[in-house]
Structure formats: C-alpha cells, structure tokens
PDB file of N, CA, C and O in Angstrom:
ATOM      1  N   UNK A   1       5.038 -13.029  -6.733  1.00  0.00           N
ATOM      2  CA  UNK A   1       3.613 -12.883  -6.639  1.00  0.00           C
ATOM      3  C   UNK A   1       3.011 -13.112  -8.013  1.00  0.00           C
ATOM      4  O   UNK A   1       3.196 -12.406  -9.004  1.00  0.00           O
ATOM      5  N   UNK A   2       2.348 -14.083  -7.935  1.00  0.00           N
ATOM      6  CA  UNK A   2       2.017 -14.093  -9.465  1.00  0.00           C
ATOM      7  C   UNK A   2       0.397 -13.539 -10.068  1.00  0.00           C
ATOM      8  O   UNK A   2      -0.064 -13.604 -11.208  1.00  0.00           O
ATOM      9  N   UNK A   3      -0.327 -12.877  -8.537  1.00  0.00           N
ATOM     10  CA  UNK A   3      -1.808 -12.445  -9.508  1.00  0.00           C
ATOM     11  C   UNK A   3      -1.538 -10.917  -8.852  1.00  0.00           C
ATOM     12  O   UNK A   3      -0.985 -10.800  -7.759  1.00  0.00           O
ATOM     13  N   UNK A   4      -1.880 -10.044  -9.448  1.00  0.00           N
ATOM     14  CA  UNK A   4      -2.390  -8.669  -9.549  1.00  0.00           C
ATOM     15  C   UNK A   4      -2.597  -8.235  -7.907  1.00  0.00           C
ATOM     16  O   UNK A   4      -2.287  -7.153  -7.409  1.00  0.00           O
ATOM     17  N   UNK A   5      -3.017  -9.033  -7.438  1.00  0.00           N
ATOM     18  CA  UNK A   5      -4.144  -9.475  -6.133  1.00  0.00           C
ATOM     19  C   UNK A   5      -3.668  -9.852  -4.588  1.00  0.00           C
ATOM     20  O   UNK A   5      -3.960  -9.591  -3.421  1.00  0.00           O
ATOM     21  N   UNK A   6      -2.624 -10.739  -5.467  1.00  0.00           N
ATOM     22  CA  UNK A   6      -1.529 -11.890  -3.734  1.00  0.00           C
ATOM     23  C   UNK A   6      -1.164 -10.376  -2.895  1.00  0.00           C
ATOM     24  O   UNK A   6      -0.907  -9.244  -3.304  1.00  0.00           O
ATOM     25  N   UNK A   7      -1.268 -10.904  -1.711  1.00  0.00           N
ATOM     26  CA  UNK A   7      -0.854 -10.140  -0.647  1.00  0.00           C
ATOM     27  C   UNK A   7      -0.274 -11.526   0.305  1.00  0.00           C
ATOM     28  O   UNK A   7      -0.771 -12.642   0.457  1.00  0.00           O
ATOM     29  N   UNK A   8       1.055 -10.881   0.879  1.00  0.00           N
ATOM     30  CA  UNK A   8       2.324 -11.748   1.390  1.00  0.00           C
ATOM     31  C   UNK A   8       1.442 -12.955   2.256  1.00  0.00           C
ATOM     32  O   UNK A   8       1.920 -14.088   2.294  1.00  0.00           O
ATOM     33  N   UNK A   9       0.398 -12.721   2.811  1.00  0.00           N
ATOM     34  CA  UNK A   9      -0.102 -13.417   3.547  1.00  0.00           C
ATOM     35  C   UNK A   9      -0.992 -14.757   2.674  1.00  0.00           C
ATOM     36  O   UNK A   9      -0.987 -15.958   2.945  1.00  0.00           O
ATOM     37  N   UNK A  10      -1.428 -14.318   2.004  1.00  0.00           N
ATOM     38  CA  UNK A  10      -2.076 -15.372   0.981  1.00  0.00           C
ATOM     39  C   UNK A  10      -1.743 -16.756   1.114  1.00  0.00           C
ATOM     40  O   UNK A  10      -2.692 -17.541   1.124  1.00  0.00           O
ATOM     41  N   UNK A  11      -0.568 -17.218   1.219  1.00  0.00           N
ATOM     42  CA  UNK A  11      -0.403 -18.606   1.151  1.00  0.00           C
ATOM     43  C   UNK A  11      -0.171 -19.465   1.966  1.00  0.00           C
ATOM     44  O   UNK A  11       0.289 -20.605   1.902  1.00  0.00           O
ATOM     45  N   UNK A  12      -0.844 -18.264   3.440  1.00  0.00           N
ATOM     46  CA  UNK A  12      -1.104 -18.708   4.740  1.00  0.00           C
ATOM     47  C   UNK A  12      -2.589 -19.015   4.781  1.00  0.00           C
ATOM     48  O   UNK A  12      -2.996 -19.930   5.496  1.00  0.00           O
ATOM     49  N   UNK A  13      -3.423 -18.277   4.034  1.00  0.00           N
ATOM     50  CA  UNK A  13      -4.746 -18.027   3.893  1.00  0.00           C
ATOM     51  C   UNK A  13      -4.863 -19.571   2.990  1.00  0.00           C
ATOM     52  O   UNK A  13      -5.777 -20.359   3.234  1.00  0.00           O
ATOM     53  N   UNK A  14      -3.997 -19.799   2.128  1.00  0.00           N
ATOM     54  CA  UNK A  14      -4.635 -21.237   1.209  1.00  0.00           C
ATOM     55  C   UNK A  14      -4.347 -22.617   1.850  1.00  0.00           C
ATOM     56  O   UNK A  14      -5.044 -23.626   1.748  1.00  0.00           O
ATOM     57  N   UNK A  15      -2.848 -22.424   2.727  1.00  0.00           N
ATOM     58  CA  UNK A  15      -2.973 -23.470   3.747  1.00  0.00           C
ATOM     59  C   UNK A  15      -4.176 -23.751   5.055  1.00  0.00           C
ATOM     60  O   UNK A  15      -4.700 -24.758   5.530  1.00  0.00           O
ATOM     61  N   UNK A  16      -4.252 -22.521   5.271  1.00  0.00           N
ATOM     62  CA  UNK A  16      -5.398 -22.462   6.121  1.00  0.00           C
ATOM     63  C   UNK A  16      -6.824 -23.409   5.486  1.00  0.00           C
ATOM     64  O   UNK A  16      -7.304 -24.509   5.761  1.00  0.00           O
ATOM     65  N   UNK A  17      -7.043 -22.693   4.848  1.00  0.00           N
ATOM     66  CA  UNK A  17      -8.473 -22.986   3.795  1.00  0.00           C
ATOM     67  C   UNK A  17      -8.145 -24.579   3.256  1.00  0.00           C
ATOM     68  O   UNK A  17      -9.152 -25.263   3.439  1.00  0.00           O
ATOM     69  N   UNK A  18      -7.370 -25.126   2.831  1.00  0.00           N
ATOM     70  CA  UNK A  18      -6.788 -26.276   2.759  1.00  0.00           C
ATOM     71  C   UNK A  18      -7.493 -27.757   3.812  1.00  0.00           C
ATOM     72  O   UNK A  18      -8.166 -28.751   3.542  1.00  0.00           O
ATOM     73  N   UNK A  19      -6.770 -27.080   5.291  1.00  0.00           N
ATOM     74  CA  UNK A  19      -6.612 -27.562   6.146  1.00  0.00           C
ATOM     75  C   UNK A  19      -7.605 -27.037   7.310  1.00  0.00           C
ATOM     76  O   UNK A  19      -7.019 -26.967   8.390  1.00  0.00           O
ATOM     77  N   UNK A  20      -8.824 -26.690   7.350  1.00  0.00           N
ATOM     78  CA  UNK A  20     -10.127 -25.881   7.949  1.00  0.00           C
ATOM     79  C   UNK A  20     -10.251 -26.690   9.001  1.00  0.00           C
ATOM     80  O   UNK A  20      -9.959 -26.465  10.175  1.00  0.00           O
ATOM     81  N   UNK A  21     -10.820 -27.898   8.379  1.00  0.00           N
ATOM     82  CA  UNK A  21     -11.707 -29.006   8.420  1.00  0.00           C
ATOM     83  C   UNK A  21     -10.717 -29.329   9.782  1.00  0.00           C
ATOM     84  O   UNK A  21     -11.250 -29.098  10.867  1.00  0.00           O
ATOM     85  N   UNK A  22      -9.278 -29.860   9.799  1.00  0.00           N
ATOM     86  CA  UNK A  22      -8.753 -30.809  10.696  1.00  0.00           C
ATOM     87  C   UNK A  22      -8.209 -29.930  11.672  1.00  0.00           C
ATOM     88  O   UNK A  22      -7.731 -30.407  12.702  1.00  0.00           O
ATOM     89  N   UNK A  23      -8.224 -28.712  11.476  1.00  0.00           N
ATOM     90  CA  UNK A  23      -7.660 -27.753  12.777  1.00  0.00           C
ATOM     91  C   UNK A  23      -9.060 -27.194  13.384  1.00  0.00           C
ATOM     92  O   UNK A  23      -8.948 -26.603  14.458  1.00  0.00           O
ATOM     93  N   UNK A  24     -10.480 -27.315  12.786  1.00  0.00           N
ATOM     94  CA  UNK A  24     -11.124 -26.929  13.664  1.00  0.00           C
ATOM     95  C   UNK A  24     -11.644 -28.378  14.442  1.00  0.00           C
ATOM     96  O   UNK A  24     -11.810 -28.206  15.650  1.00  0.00           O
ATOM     97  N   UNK A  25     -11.918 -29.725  13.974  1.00  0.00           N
ATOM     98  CA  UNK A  25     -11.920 -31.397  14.662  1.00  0.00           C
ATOM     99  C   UNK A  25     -10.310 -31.741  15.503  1.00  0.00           C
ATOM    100  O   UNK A  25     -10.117 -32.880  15.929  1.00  0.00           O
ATOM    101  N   UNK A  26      -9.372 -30.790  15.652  1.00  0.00           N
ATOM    102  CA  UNK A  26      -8.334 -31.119  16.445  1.00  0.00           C
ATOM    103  C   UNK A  26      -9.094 -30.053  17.432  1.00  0.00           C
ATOM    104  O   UNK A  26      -9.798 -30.527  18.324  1.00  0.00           O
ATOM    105  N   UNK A  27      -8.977 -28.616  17.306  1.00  0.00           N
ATOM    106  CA  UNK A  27      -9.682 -27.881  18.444  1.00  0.00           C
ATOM    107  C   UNK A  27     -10.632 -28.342  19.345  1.00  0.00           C
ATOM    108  O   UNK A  27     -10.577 -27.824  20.460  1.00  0.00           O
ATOM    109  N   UNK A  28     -11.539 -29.229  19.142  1.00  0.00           N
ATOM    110  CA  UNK A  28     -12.549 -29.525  19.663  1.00  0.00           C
ATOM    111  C   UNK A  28     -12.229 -30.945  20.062  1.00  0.00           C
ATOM    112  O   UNK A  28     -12.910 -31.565  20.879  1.00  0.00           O
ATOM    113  N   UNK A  29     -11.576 -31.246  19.690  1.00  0.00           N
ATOM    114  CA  UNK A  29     -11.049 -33.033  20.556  1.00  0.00           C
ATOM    115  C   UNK A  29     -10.334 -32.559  21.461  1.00  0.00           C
ATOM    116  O   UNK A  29     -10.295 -33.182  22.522  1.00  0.00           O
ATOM    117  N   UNK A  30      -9.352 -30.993  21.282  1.00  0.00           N
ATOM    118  CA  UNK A  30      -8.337 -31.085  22.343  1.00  0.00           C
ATOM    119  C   UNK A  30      -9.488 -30.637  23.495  1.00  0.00           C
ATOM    120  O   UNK A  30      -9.445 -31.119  24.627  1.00  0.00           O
ATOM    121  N   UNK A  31     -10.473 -29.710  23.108  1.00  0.00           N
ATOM    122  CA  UNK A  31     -11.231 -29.162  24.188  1.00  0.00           C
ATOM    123  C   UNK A  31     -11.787 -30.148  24.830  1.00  0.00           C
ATOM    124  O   UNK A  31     -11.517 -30.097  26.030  1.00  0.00           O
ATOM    125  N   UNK A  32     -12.326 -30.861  24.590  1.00  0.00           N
ATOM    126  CA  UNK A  32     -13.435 -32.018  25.021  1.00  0.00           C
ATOM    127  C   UNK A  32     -12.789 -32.731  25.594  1.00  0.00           C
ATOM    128  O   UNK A  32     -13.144 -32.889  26.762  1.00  0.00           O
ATOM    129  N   UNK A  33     -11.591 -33.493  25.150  1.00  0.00           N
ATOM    130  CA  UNK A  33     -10.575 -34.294  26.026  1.00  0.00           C
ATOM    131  C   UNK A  33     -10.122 -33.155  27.211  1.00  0.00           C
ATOM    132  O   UNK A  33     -10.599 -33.637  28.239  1.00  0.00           O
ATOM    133  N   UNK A  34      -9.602 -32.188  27.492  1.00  0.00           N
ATOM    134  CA  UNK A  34      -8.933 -31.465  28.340  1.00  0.00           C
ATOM    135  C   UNK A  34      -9.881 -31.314  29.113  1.00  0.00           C
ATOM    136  O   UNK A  34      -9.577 -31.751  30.223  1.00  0.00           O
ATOM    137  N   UNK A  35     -10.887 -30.910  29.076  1.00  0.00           N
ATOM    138  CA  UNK A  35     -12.519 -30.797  29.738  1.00  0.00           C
ATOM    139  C   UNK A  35     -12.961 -32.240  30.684  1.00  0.00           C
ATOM    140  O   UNK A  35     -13.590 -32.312  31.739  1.00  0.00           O
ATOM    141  N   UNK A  36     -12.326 -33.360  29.795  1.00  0.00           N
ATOM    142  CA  UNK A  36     -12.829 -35.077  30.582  1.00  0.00           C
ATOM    143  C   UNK A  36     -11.311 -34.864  31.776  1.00  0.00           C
ATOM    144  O   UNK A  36     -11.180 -35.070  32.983  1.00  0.00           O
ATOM    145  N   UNK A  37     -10.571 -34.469  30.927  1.00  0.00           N
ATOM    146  CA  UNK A  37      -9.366 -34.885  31.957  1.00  0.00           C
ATOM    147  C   UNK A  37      -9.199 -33.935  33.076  1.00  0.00           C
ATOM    148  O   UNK A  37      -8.513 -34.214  34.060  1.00  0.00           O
ATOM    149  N   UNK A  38      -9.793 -32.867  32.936  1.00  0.00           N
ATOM    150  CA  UNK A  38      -9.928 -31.722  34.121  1.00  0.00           C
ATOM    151  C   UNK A  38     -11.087 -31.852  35.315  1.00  0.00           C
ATOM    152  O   UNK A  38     -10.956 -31.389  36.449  1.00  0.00           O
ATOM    153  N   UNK A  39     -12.129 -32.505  34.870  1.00  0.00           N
ATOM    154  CA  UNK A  39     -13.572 -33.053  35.023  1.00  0.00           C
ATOM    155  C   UNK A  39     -13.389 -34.327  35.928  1.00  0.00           C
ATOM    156  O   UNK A  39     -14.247 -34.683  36.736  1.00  0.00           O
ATOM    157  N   UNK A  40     -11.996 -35.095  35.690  1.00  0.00           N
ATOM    158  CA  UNK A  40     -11.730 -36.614  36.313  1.00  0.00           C
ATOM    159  C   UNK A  40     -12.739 -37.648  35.660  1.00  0.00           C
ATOM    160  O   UNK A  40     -13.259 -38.607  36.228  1.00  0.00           O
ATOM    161  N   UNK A  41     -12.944 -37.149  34.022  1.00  0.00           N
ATOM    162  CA  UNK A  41     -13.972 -38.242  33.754  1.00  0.00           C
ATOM    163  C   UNK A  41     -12.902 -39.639  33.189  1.00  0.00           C
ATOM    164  O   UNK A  41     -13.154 -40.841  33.275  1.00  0.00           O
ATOM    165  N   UNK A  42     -11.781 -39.029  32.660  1.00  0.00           N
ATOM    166  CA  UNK A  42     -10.759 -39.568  32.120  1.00  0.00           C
ATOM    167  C   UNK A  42      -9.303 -39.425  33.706  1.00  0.00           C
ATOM    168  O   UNK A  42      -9.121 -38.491  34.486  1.00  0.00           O
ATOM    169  N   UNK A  43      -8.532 -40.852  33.594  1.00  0.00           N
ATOM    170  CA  UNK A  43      -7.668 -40.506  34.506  1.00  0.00           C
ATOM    171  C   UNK A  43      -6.173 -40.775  33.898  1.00  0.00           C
ATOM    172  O   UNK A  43      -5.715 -41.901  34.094  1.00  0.00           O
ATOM    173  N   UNK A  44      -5.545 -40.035  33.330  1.00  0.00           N
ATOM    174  CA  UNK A  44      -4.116 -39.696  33.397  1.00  0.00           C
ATOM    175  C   UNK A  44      -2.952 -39.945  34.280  1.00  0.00           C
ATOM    176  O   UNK A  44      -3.008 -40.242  35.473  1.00  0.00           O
ATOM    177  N   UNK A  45      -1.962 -39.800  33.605  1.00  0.00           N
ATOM    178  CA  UNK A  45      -1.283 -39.406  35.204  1.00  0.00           C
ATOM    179  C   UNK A  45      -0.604 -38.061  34.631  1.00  0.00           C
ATOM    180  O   UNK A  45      -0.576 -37.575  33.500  1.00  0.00           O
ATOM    181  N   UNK A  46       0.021 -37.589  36.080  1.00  0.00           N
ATOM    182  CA  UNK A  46       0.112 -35.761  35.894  1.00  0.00           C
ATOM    183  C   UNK A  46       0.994 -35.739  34.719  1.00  0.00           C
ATOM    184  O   UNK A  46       1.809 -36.599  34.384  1.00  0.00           O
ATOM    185  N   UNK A  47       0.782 -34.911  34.292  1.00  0.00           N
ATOM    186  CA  UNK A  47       1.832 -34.412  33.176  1.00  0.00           C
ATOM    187  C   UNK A  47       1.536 -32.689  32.894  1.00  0.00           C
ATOM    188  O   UNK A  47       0.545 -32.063  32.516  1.00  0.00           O
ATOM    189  N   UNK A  48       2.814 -32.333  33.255  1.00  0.00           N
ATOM    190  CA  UNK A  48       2.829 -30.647  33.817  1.00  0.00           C
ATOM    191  C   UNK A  48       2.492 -30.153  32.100  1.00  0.00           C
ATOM    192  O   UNK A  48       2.828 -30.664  31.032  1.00  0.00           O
ATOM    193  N   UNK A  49       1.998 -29.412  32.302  1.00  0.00           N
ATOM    194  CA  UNK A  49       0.746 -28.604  31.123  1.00  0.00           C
ATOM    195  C   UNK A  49       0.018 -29.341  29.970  1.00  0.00           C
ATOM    196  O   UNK A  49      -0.641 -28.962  29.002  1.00  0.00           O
ATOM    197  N   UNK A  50       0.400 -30.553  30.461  1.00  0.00           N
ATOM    198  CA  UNK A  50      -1.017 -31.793  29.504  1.00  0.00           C
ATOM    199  C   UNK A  50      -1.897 -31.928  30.408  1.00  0.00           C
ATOM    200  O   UNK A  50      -2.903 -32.232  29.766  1.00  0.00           O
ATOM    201  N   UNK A  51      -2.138 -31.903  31.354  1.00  0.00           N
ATOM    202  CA  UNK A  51      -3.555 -33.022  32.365  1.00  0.00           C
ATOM    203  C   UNK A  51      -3.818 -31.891  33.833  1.00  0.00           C
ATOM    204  O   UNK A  51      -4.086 -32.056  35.023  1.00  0.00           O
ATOM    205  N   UNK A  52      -3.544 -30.647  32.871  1.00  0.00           N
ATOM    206  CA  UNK A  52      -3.788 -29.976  34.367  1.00  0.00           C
ATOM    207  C   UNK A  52      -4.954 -28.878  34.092  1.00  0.00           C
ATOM    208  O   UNK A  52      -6.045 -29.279  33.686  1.00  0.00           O
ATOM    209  N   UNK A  53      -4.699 -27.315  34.338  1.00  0.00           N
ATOM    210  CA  UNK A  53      -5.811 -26.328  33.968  1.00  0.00           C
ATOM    211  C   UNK A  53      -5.486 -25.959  32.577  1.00  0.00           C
ATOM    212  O   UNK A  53      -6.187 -25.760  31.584  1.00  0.00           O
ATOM    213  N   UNK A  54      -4.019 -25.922  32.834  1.00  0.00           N
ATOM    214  CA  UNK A  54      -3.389 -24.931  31.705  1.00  0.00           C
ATOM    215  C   UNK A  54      -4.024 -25.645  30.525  1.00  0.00           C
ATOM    216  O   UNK A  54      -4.385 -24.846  29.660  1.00  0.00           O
ATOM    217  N   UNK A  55      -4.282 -27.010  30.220  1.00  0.00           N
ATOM    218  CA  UNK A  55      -4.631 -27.537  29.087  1.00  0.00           C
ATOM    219  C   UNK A  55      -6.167 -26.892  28.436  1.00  0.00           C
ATOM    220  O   UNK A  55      -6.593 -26.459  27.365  1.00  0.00           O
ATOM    221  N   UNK A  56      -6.683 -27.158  29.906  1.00  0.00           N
ATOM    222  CA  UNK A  56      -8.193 -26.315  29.557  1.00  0.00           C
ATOM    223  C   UNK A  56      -8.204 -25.356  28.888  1.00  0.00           C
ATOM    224  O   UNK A  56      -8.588 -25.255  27.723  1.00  0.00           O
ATOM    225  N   UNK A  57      -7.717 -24.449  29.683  1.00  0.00           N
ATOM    226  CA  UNK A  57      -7.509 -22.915  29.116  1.00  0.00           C
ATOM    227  C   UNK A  57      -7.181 -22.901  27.840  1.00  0.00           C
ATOM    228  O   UNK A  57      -7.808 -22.182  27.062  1.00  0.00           O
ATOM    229  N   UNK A  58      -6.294 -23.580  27.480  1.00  0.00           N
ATOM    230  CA  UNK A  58      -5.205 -23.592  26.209  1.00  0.00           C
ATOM    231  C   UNK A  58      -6.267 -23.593  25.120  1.00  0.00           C
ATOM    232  O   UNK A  58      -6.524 -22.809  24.206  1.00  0.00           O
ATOM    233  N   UNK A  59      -6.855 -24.867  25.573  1.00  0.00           N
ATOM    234  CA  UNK A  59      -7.633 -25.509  24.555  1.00  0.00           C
ATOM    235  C   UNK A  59      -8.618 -24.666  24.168  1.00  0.00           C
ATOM    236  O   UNK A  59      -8.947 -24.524  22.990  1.00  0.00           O
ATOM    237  N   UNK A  60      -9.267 -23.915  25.370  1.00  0.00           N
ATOM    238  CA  UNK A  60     -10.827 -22.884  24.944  1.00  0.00           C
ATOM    239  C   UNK A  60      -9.775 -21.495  24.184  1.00  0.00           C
ATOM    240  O   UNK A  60     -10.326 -20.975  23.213  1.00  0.00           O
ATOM    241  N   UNK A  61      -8.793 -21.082  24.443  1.00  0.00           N
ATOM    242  CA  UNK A  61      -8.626 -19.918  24.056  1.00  0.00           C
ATOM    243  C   UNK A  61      -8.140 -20.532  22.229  1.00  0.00           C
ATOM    244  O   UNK A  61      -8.630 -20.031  21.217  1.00  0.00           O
ATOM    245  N   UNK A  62      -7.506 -21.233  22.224  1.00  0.00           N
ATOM    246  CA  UNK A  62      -7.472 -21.957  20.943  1.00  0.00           C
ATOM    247  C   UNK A  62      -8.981 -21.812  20.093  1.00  0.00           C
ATOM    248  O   UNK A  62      -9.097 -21.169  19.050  1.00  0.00           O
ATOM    249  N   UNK A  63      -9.694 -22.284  20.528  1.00  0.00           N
ATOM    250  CA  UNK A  63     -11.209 -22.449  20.108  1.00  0.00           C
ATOM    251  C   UNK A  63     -11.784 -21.024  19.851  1.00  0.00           C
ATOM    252  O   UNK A  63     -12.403 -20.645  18.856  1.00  0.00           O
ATOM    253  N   UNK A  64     -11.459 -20.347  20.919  1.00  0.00           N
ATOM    254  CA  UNK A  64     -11.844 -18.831  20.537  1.00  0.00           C
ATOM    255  C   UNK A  64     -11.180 -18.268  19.512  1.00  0.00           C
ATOM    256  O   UNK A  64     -11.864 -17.859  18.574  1.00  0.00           O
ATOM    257  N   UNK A  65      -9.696 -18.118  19.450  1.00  0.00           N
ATOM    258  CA  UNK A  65      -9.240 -17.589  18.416  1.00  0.00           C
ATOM    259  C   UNK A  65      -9.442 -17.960  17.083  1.00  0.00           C
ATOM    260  O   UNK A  65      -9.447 -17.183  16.128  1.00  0.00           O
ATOM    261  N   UNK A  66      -9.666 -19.597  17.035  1.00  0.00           N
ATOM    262  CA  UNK A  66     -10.170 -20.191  15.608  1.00  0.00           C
ATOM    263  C   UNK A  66     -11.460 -19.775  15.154  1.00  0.00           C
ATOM    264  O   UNK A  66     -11.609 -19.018  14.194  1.00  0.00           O
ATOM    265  N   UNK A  67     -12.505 -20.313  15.909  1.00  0.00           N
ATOM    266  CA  UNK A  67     -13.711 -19.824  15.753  1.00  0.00           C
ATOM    267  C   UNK A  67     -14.011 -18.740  15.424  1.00  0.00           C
ATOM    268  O   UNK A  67     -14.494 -18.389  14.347  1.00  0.00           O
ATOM    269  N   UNK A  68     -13.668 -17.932  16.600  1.00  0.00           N
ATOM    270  CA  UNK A  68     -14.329 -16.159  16.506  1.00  0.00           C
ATOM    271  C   UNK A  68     -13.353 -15.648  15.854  1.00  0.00           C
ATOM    272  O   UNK A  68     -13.754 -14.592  15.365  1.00  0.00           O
ATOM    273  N   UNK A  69     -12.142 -15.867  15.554  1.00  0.00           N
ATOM    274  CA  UNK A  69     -11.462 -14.451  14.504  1.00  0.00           C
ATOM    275  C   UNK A  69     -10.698 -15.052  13.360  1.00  0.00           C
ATOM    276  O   UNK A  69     -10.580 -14.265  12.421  1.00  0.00           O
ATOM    277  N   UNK A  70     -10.186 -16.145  13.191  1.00  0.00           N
ATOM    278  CA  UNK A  70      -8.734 -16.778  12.014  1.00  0.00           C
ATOM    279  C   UNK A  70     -10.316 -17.252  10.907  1.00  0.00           C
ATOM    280  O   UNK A  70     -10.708 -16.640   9.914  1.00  0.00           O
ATOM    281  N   UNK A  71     -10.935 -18.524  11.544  1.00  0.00           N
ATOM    282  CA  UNK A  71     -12.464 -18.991  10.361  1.00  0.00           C
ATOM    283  C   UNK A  71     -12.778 -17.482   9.794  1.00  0.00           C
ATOM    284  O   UNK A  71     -12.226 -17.108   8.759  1.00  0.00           O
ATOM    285  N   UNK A  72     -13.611 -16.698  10.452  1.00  0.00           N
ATOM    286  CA  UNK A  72     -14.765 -16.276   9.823  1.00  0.00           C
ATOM    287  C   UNK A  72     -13.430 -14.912   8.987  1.00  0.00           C
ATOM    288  O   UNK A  72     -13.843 -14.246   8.039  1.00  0.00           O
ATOM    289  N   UNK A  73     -12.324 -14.752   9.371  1.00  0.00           N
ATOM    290  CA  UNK A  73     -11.000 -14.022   8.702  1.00  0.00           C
ATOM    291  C   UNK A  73     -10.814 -14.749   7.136  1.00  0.00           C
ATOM    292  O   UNK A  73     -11.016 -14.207   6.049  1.00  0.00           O
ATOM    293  N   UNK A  74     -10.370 -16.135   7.402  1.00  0.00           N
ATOM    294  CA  UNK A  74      -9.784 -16.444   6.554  1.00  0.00           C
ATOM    295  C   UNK A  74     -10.682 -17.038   5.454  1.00  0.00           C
ATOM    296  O   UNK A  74     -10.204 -17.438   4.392  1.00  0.00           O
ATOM    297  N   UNK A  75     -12.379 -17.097   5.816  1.00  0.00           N
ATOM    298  CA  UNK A  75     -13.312 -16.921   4.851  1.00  0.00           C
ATOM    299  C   UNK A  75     -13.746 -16.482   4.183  1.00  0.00           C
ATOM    300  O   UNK A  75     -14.390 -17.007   3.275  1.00  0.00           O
ATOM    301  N   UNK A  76     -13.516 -15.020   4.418  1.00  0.00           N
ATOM    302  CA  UNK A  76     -13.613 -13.920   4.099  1.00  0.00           C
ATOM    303  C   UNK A  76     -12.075 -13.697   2.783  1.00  0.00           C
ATOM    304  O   UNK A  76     -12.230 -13.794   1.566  1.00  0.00           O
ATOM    305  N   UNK A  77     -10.889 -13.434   3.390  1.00  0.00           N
ATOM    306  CA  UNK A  77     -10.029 -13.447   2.421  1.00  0.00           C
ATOM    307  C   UNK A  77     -10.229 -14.535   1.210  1.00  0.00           C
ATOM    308  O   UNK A  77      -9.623 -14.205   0.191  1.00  0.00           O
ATOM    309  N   UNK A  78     -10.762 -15.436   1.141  1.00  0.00           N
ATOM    310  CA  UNK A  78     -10.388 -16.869   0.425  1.00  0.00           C
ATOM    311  C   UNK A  78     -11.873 -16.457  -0.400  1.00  0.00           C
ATOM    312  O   UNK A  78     -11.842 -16.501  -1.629  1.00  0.00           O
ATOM    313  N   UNK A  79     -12.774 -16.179   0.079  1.00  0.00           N
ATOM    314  CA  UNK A  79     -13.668 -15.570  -1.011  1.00  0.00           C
ATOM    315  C   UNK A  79     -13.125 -14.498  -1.696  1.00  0.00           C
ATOM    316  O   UNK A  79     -12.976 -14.793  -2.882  1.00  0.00           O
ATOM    317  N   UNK A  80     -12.798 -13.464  -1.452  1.00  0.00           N
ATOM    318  CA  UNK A  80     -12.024 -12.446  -1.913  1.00  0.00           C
ATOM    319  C   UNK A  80     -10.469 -12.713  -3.507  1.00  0.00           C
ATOM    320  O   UNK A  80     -10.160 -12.300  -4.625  1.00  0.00           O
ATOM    321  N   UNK A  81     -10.134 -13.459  -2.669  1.00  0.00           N
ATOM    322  CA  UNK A  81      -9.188 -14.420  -3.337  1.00  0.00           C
ATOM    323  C   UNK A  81     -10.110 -15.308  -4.789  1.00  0.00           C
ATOM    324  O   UNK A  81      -9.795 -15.030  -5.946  1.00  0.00           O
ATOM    325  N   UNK A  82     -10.733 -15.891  -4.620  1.00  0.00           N
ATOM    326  CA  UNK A  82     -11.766 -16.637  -5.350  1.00  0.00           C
ATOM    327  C   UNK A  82     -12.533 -15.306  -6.710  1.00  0.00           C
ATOM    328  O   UNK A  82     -12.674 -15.485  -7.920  1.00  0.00           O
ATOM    329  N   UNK A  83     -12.716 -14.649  -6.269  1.00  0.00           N
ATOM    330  CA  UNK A  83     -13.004 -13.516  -6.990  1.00  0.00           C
ATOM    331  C   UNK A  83     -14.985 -13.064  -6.737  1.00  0.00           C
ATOM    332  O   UNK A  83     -15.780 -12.405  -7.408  1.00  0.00           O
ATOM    333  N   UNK A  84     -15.104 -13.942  -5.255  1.00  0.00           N
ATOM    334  CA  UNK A  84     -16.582 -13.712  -5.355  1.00  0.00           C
ATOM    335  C   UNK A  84     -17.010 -12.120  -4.845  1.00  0.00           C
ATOM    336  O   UNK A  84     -18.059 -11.484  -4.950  1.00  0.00           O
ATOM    337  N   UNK A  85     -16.137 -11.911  -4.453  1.00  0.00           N
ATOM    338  CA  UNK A  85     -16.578 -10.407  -4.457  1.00  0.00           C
ATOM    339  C   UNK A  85     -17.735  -9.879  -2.682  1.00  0.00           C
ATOM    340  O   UNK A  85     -18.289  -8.814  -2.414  1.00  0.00           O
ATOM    341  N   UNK A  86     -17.648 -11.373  -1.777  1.00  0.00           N
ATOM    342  CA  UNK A  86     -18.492 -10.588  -0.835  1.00  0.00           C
ATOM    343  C   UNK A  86     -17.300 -10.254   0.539  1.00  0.00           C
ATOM    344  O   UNK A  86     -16.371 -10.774   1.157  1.00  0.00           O
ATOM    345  N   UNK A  87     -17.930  -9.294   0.470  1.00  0.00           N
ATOM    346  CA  UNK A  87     -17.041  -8.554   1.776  1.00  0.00           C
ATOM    347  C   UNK A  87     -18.466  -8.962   2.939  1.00  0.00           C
ATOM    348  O   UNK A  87     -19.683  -9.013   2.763  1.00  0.00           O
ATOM    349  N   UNK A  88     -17.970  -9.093   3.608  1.00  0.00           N
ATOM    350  CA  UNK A  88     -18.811  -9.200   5.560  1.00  0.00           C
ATOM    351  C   UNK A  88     -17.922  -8.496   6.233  1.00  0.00           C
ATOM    352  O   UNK A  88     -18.061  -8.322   7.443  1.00  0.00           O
TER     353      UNK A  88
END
C-alpha cells in the first residue's frame, strides 16, 4: 500500500474510474440491442441466453447496478482518493 489512505479495494476503484466511459456505452448498447432483439425489431436466430428474455433482464439489471450504485460509489471513492474532500 503505498499512501496513508489505499484501502484493498482501491485499485478496483482506479480501474473502474479508468474505464467509466466504455462500461457505461457497453451497458446501454447491450440494453438497446437486447430491447430490438426482444421487440423483433432486429431478427437473430435463437441463441439460448443471447436473443431471448434473459438478455433483457440481464442487460437492465446490469444498468441498474452501474448506474444506481458502482457510478455514483465509485465517484464518490475516486474523489475521496483525489483528496477533494466531498463526501455525498
């Protein structure tokens, strides 16, 4: 550990923060695609837990967990980390 500060998780928190940007534009392509392909706007052929509900689901609960708790989490730590000092 090299600052005063690191906690074991930290360098999950800097990959995260790193990589924001393309795991929250993968979340939302998988949703939107799983949504066309559930919808029949897009036609596939079956493929057991790609082109069915489970994808849907997958995809929104993905979206929820990013969105509503890991983002506004790991924004929070990474300011903290940074040394700005705001807690939310």
């Amino acid at each position: 550990m090299s600052e005063a500060g690191d906690r074991p998780g930290d360098g999950i928190v800097r990959w995260f923060g790193r990589h924001q940007r393309v795991l929250g534009v993968a979340g939302l392509v998988w949703l939107a695609l799983s949504s066309a392909v559930y919808a029949r706007f897009i036609s596939l052929p079956d493929i057991p837990f790609l082109t069915d509900e489970i994808a849907l689901y997958a995809s929104a609960a993905y979206n929820a967990i990013w969105w509503g708790f890991l983002k506004p989490a790991l924004l929070r730590r990474s300011s903290q980390l940074r040394g700005d000092g705001v807690e939310t």
